[in-house]
C-alpha positions in Angstrom: 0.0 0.0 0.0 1.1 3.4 -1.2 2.3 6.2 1.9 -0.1 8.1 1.0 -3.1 5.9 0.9 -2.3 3.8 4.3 -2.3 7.1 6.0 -5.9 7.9 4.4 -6.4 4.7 6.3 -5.8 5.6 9.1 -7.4 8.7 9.4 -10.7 6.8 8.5 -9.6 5.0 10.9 -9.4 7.2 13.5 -12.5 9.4 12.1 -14.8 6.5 12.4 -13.5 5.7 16.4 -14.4 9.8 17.3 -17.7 9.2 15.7 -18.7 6.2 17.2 -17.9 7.5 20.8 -19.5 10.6 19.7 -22.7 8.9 18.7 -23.3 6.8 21.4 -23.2 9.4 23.7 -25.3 10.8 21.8 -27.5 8.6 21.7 -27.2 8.7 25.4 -28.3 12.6 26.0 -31.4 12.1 23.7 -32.6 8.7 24.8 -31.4 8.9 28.7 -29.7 11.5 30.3 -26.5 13.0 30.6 -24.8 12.0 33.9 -24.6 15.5 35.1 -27.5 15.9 38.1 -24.4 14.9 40.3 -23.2 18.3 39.5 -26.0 20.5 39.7 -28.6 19.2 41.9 -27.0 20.6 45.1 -26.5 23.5 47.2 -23.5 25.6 45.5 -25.4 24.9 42.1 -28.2 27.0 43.3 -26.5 29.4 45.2 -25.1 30.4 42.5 -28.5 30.7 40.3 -29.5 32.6 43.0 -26.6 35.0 43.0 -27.9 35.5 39.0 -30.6 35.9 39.8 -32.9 33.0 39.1 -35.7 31.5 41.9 -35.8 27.6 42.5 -38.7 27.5 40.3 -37.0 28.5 37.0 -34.0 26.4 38.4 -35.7 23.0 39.2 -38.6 24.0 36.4 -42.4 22.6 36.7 -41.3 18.8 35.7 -42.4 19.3 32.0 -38.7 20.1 31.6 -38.8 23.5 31.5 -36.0 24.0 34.3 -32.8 25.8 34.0 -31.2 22.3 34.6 -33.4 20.5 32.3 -32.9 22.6 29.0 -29.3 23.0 29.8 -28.3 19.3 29.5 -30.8 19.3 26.3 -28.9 21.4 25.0 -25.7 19.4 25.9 -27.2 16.8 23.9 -27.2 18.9 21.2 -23.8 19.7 21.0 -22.8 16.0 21.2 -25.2 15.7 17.6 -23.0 18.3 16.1 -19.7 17.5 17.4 -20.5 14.1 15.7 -21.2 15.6 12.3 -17.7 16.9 12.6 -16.2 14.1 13.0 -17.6 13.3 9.0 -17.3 16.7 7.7 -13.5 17.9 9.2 -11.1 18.3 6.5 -7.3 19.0 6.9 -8.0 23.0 6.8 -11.0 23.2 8.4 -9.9 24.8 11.1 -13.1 26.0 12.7 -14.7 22.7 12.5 -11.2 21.2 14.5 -12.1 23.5 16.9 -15.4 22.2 17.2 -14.3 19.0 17.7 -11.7 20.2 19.9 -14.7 21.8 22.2 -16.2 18.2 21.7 -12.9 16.7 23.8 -13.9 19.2 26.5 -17.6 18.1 26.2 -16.4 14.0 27.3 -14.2 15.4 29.9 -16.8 17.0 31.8 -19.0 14.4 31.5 -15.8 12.0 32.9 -15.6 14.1 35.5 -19.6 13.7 36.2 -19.2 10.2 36.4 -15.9 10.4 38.6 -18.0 12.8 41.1 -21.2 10.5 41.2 -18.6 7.4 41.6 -17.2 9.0 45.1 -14.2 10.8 43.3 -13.1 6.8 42.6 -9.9 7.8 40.3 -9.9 5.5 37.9 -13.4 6.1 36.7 -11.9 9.3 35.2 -8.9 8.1 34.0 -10.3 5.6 32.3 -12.2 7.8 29.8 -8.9 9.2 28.8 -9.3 7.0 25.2 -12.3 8.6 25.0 -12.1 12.6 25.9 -9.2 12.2 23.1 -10.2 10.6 20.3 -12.0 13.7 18.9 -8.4 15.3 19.7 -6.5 12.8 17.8 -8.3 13.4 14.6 -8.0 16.9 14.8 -3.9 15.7 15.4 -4.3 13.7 12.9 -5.4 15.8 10.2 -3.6 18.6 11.4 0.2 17.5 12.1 -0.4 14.1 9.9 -1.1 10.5 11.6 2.4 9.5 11.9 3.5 12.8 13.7 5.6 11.7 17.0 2.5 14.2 18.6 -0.3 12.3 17.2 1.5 9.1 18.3 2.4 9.6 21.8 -1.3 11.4 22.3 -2.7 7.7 21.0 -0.1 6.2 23.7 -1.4 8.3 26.4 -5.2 7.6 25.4 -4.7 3.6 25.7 -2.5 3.9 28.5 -5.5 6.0 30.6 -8.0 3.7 29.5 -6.4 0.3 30.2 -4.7 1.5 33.7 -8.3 2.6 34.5 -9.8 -1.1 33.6 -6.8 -2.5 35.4 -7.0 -0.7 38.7 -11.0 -2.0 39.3 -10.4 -5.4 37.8 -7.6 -6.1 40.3 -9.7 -4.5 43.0 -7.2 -1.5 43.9 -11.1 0.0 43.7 -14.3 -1.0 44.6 -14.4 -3.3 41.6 -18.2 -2.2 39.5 -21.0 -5.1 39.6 -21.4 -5.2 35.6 -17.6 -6.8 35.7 -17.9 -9.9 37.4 -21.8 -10.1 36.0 -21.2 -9.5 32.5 -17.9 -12.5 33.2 -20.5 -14.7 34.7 -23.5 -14.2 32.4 -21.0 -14.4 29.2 -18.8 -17.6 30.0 -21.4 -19.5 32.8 -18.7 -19.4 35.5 -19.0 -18.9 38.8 -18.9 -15.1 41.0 -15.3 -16.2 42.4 -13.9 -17.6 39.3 -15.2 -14.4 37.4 -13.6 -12.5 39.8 -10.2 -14.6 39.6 -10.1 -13.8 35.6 -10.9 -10.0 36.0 -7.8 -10.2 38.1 -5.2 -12.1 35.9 -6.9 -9.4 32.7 -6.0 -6.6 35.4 -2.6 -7.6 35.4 -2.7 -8.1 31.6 -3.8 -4.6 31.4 -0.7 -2.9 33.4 1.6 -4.9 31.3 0.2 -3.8 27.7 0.5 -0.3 29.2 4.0 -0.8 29.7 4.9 -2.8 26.8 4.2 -0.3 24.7 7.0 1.6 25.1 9.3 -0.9 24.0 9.8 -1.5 20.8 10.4 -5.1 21.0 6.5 -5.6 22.4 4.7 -2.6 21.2 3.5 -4.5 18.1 1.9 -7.7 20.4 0.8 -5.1 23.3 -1.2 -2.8 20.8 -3.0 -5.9 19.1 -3.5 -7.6 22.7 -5.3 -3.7 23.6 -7.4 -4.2 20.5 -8.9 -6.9 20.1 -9.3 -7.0 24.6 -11.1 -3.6 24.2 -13.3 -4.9 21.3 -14.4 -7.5 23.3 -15.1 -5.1 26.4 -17.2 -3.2 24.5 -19.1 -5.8 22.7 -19.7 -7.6 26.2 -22.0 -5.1 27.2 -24.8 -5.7 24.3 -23.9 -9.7 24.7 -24.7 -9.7 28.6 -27.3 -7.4 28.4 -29.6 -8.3 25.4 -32.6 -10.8 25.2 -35.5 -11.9 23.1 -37.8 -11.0 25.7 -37.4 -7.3 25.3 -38.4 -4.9 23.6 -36.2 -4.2 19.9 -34.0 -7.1 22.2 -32.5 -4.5 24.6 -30.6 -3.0 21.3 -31.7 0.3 22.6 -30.6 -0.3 26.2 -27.3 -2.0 25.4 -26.3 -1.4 22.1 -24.5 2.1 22.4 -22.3 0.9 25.4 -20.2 -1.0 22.9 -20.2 2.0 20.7 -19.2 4.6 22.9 -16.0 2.5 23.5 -14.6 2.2 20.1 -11.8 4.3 21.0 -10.8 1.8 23.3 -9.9 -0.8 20.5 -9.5 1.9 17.5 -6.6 3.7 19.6 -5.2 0.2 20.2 -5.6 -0.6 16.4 -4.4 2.6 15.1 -0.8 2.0 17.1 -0.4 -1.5 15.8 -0.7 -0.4 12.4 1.8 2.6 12.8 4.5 0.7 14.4 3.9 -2.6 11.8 4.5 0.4 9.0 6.8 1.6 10.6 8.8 -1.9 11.1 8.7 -2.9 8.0 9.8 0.4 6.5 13.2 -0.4 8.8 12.7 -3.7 8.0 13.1 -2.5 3.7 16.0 0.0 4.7 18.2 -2.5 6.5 17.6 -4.9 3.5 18.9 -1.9 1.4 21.9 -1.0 3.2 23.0 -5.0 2.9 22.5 -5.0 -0.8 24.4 -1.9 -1.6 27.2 -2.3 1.2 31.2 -3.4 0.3 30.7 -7.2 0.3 27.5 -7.1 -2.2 28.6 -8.5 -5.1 29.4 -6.0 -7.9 28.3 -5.6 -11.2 30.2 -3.8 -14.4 27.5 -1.9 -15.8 24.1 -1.2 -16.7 22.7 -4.3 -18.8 19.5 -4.5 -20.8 17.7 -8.0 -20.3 16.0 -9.7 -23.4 14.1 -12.7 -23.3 15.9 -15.2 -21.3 17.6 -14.3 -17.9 20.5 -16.7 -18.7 22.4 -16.2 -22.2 
């Protein structure tokens, strides 16, 4: 495959990841709710509503989601639905739109830090959307500086690492470990609460050890595809455990979108396997060079026009 069109590749590589994350919390605002009650259903929220000015009545609203609170996450919602159309329509000088997508990065990192609040300020549930809050930023690297930019690169490194070190810390139980682990374990394979629990363990250790393989070249390659194809079946565990015949469009509604909203978390993965396997082989090519052209390659006189037969 030609330079140029491997790193087309991977920009629609890396465009379809933003959008999928983009999307399903998308999908999450409209249909749900954004997680952010934790941050504005208490006291210093409405102190400072009162302080502009506004009663508890236009703050809380009537229930017919006419509140302050209500039309404001609405809104957020909103701006997830555009953000995503960016993701499709960004071009390599589009700067406004890059800075749209840029504001969308800050969009996921407030609602990370919703969910870190409403988990008890439990660290890794923040760093673990790391892969997330950046993938919109690493297309807009990507387009920008070019996908094989030592930037864009480490930026990828730093999204996998965040996401993986935050799946580590609860599946070794360095945190309160979440229920849906060891339930979505049991329900998937049929094994029992302590076995599931013994796995999660052994894939939390797994996940320290990609982290840090990465930055060796030796086991970048084998880390990065071990992060893929683990974070692809993460995410598609959620719709697997959760979805039945007995409900209603199967639970796709319910489940589906929590294995979207992941796919940075096995795109980032992907994306660094393919830039290092490039970039291997490219050495790989050069080194070959160097030992064809070098003092002990055998010579030839001159140039020599073939005709029919190789061999006079």
């Amino acid at each position: 495959m030609k330079p140029v069109q491997f790193d087309s590749l991977l920009v629609l590589l890396l465009r379809v990841g933003a959008f999928l994350c983009l999307a399903g919390w998308t999908w999450v605002h409209f249909y749900w709710e954004g997680p952010y009650g934790v941050l504005l259903w208490k006291d210093s929220s409405y102190a400072l509503a009162e302080r502009l000015g506004i009663d508890w009545d236009e703050f809380v609203g009537t229930g017919a989601d006419d509140g302050l609170v209500q039309r404001w996450i609405s809104l957020t919602g909103w701006l997830y639905l555009a953000v995503t159309v960016l993701t499709v329509t960004v071009r390599r000088k589009s700067y406004i739109q890059m800075v749209g997508l840029l504001g969308g990065g800050l969009l996921l990192g407030l609602l990370a830090y919703a969910k870190f609040i409403g988990a008890q300020r439990q660290l890794p549930m923040l760093v673990e959307h790391g892969g997330q809050i950046l993938a919109p930023v690493l297309l807009v690297l990507a387009l920008r500086l070019g996908v094989r930019h030592s930037v864009t690169i480490i930026v990828a490194m730093i999204a996998m690492v965040t996401t993986f070190v935050g799946h580590g810390c609860y599946a070794m139980g360095l945190w309160p470990m979440p229920a849906t682990f060891p339930a979505m374990t049991t329900l998937i394979l049929g094994v029992e609460h302590e076995t599931a629990a013994a796995m999660l363990w052994g894939a939390g250790i797994l996940d320290f050890l990609v982290c840090a393989g990465i930055f060796f070249k030796v086991s970048r390659r084998s880390c990065a595809l071990y992060a893929a194809i683990w974070g692809l079946l993460t995410a598609v565990a959620r719709p697997v455990a959760g979805m039945s015949f007995s409900l209603n469009y199967w639970g796709a509604d319910q489940f589906v979108h929590e294995a979207v909203l992941r796919a940075p978390h096995f795109v980032i993965p992907l994306y660094l396997f393919l830039i290092w396997r490039r970039s291997d082989q490219i050495e790989t090519v050069a080194v070959d060079s160097d030992v064809g052209t070098g003092p002990d390659a055998p010579q030839t006189v001159g140039p020599r026009k073939m005709t029919g037969s190789p061999i006079d």
